[in-house]
Short mmCIF file of the C-alpha atoms (twelve columns), coordinates in Angstrom:
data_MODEL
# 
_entry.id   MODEL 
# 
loop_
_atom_site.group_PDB 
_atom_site.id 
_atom_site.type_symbol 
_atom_site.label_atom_id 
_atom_site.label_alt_id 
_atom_site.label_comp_id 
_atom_site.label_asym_id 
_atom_site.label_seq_id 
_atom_site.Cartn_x 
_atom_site.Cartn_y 
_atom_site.Cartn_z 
_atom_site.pdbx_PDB_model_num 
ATOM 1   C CA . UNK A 1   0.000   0.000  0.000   1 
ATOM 2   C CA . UNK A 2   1.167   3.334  -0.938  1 
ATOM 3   C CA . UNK A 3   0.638   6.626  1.067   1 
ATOM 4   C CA . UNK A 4   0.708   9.847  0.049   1 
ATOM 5   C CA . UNK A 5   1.473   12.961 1.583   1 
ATOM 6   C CA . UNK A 6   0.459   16.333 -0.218  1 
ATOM 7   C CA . UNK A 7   0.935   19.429 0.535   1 
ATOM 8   C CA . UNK A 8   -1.419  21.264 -1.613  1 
ATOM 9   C CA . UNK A 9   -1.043  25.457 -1.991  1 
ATOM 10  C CA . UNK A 10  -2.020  27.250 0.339   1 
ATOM 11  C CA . UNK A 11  -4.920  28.858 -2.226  1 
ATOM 12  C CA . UNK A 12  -6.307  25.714 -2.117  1 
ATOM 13  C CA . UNK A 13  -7.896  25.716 1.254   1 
ATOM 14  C CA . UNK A 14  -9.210  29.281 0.956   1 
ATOM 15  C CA . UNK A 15  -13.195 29.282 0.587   1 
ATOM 16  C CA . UNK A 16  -15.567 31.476 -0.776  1 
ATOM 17  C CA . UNK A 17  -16.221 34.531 0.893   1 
ATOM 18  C CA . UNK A 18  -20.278 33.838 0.524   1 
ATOM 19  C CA . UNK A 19  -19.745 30.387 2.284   1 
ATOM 20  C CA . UNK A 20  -17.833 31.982 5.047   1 
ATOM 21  C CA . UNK A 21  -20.136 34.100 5.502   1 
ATOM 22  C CA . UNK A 22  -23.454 32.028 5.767   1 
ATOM 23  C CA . UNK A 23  -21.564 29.363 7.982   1 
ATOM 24  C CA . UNK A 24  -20.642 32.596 10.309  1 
ATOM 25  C CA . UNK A 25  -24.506 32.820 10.264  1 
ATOM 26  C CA . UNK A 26  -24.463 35.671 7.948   1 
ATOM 27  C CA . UNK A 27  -26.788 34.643 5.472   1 
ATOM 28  C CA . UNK A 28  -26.436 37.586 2.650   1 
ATOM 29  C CA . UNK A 29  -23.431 37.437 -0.472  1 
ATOM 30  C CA . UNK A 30  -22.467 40.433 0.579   1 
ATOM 31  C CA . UNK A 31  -21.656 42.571 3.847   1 
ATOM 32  C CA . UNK A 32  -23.189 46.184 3.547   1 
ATOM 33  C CA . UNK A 33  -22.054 47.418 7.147   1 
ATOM 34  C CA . UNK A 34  -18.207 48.885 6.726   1 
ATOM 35  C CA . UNK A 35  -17.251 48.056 10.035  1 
ATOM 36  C CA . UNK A 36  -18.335 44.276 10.179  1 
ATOM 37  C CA . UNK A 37  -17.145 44.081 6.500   1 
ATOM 38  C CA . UNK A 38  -13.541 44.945 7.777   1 
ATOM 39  C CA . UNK A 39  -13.414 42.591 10.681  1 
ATOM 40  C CA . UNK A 40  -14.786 39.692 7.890   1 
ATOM 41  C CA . UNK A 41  -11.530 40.373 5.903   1 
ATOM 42  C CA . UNK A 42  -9.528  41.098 9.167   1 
ATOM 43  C CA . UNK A 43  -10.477 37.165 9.863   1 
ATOM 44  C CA . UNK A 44  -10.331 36.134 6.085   1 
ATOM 45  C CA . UNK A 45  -6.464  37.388 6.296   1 
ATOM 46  C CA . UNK A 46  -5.654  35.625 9.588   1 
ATOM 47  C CA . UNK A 47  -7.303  32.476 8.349   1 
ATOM 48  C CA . UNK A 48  -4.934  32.699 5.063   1 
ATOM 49  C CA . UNK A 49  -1.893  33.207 7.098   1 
ATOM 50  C CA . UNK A 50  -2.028  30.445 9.748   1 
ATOM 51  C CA . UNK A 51  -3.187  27.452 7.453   1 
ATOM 52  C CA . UNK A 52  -0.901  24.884 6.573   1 
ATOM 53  C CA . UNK A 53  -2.418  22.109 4.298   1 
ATOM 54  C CA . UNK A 54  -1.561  18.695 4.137   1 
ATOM 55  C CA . UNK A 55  -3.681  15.369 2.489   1 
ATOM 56  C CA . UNK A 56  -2.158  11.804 3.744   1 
ATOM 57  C CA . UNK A 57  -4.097  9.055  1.456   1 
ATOM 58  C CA . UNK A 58  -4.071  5.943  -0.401  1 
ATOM 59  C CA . UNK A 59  -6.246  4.034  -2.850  1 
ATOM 60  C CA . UNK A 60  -6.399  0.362  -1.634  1 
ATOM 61  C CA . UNK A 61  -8.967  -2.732 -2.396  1 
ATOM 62  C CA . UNK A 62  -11.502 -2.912 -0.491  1 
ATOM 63  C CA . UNK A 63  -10.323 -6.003 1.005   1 
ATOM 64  C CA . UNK A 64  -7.815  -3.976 2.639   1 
ATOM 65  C CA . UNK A 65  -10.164 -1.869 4.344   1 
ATOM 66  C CA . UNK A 66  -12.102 -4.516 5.751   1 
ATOM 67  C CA . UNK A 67  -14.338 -2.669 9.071   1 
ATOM 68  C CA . UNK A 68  -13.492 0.985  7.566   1 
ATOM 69  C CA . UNK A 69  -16.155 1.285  4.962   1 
ATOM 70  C CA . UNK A 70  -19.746 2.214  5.519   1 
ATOM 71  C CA . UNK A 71  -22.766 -0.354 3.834   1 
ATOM 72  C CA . UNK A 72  -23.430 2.149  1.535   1 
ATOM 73  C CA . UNK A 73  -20.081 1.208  -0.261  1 
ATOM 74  C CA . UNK A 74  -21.157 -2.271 -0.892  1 
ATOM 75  C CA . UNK A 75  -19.908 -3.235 -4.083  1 
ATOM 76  C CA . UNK A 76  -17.143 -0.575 -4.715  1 
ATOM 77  C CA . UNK A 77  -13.569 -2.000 -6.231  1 
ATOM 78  C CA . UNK A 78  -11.590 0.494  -4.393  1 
ATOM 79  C CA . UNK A 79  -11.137 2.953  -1.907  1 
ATOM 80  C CA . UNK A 80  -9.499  6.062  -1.500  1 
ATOM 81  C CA . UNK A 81  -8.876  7.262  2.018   1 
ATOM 82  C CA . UNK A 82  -7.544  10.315 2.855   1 
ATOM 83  C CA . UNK A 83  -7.124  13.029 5.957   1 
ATOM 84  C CA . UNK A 84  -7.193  16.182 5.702   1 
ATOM 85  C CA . UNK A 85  -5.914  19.249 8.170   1 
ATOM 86  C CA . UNK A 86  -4.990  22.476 7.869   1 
ATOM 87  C CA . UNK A 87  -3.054  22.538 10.460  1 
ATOM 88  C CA . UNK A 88  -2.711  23.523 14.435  1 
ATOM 89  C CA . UNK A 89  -2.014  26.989 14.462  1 
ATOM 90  C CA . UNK A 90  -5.943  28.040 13.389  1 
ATOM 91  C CA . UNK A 91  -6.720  26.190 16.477  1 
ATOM 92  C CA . UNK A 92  -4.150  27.678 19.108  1 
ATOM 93  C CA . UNK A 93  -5.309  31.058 17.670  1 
ATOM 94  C CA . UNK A 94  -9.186  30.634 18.181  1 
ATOM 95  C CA . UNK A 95  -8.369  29.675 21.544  1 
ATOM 96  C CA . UNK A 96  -5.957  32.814 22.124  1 
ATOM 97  C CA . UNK A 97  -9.272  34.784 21.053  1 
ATOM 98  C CA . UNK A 98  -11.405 32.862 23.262  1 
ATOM 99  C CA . UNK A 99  -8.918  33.690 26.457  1 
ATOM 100 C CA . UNK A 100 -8.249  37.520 25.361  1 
ATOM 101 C CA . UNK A 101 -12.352 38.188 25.143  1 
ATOM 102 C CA . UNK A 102 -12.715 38.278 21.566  1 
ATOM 103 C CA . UNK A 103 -15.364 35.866 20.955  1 
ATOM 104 C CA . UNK A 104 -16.325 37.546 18.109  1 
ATOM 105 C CA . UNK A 105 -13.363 37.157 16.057  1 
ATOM 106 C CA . UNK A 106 -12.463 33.462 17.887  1 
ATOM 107 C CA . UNK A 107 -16.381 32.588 16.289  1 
ATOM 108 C CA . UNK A 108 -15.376 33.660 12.862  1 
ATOM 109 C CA . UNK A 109 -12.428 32.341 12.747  1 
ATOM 110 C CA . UNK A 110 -13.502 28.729 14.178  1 
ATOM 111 C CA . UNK A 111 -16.625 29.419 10.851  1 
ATOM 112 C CA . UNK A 112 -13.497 30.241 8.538   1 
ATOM 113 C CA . UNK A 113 -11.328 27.375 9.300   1 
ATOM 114 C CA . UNK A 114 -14.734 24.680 8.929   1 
ATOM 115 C CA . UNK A 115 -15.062 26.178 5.634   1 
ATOM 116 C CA . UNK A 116 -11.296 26.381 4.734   1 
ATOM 117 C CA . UNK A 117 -11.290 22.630 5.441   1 
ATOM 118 C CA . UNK A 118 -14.160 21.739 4.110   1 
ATOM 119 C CA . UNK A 119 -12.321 23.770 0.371   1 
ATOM 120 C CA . UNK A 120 -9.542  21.809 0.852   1 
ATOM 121 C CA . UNK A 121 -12.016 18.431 0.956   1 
ATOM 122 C CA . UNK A 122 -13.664 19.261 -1.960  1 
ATOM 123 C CA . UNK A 123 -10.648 20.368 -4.273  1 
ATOM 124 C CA . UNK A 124 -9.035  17.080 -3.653  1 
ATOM 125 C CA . UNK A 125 -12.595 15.413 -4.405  1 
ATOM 126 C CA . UNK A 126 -12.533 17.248 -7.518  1 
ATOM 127 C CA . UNK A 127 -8.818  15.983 -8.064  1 
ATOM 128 C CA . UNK A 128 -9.633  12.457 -7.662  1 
ATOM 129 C CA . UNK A 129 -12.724 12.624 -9.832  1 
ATOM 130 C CA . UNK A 130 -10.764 14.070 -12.683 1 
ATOM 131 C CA . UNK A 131 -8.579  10.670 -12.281 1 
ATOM 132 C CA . UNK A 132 -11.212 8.014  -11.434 1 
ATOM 133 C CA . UNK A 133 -14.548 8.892  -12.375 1 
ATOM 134 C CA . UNK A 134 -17.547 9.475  -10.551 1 
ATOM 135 C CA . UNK A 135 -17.822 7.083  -7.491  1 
ATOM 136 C CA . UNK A 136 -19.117 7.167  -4.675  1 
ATOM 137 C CA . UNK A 137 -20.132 10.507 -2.420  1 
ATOM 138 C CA . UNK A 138 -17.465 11.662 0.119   1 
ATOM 139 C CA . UNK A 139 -18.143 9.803  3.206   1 
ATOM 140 C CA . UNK A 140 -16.980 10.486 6.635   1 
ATOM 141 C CA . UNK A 141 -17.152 8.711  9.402   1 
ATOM 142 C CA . UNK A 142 -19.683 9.118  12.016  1 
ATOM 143 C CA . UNK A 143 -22.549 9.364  9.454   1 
ATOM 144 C CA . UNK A 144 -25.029 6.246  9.125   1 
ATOM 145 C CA . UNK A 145 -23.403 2.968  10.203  1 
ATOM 146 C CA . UNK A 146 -19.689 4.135  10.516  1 
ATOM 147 C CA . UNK A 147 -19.235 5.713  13.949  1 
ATOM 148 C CA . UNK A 148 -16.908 8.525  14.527  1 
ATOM 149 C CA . UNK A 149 -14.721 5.701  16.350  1 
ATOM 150 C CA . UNK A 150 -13.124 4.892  12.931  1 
ATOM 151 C CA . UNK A 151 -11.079 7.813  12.892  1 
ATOM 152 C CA . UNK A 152 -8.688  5.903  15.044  1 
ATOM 153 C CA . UNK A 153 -8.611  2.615  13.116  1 
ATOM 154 C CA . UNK A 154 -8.238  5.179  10.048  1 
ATOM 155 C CA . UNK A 155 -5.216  7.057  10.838  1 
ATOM 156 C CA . UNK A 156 -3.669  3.934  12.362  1 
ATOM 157 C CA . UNK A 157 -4.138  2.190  8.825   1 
ATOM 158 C CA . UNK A 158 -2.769  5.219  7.505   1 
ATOM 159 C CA . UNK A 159 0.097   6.046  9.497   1 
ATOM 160 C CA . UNK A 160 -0.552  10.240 9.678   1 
ATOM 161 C CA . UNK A 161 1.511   11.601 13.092  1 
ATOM 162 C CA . UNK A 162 -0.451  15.040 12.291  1 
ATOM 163 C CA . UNK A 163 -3.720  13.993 12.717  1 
ATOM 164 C CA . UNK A 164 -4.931  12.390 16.452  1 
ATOM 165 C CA . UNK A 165 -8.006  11.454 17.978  1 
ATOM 166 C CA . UNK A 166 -9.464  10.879 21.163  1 
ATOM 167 C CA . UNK A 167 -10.663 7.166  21.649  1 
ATOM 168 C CA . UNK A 168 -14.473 8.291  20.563  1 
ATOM 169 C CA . UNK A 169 -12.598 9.605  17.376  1 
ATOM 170 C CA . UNK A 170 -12.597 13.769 17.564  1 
ATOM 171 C CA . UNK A 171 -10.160 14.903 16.024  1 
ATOM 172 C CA . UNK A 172 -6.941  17.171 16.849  1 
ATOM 173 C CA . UNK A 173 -6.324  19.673 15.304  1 
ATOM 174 C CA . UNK A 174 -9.880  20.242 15.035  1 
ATOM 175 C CA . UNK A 175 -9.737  21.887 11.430  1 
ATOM 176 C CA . UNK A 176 -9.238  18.175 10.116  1 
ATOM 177 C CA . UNK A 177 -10.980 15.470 8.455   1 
ATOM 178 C CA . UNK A 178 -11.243 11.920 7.824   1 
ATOM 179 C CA . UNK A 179 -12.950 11.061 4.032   1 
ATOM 180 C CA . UNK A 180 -13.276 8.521  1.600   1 
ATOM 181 C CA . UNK A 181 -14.293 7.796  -1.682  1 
ATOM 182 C CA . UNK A 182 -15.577 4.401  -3.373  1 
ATOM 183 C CA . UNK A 183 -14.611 3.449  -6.577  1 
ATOM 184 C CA . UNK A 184 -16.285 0.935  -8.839  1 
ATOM 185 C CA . UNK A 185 -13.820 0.431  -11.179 1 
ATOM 186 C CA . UNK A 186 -9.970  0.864  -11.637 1 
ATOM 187 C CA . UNK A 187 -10.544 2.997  -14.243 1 
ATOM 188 C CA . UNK A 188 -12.188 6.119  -15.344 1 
# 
């Protein structure tokens, strides 16, 4: 089994402004008040400067990941699993903002890295799809009849030092994820 490590560009993890904003709990495309505009792209700039990207995954047979996959990938060839971060220095700095009483700022941030994650996800989705074909939906554990426990047996099967979780599977740093993808067939 072969595992990757990638460090994709930093770009890459940046999301859309409008999805910032509605998981913030702004729900407009755009921000009309000057003042809350600013601190939006205050955030937006910290957020750029304290991600670090990285993707550890590997494509196996499924009869390599026996107990990993979810019933809903009955009948897939392969699997690609992969974890994704952006790193521990979002998360010392929403807690800094949290201690100095900026909740505020701490709250947007904490929205900006979910979305900068969740960018990251979804370009290397996008990446794999160009490769494979369609297959399956992204998957995560601790949806349906995976529990959030399989984290552990995850990034054990994977090997990833930058990526821990507790022993009900949350994850730390807390801007990362666990994901795969089913394939049906080797090829696109």
């Amino acid at each position: 089994m072969k595992i990757h490590i990638e460090k994709p560009a930093v770009y890459e993890a940046f999301p859309a402004r409008k999805k910032f904003y509605y998981r913030a709990g702004y729900k407009a495309k755009q921000i009309n008040n000057l003042e809350l505009a600013a601190k939006f792209t205050a955030v937006y700039k910290t957020g750029a400067r304290l991600i670090q990207p990285v993707i550890c995954w590997s494509t196996i047979p499924t009869d390599q990941a026996v107990n990993l996959l979810p019933e809903s990938f009955k009948g897939v060839q392969q699997v690609t699993l992969f974890i994704s971060t952006i790193g521990k220095e979002i998360d010392g700095e929403i807690s800094r903002l949290y201690q100095f009483k900026n909740p505020l700022d701490a709250m947007l941030l904490d929205a900006w890295g979910s979305e900068s994650v969740e960018e990251l996800n979804q370009n290397f989705d996008q990446k794999l799809r160009r490769k494979k074909g369609s297959g399956t939906r992204r998957f995560s554990p601790g949806y349906q009849d995976l529990p959030l426990a399989a984290n552990n047996r995850i990034l054990e099967f994977l090997d990833f030092s930058l990526v821990e979780a507790s022993k009900k599977g949350i994850l730390t740093p807390a801007k990362s994820t666990i994901c795969m993808i089913g394939w049906y067939d080797e090829q696109k």
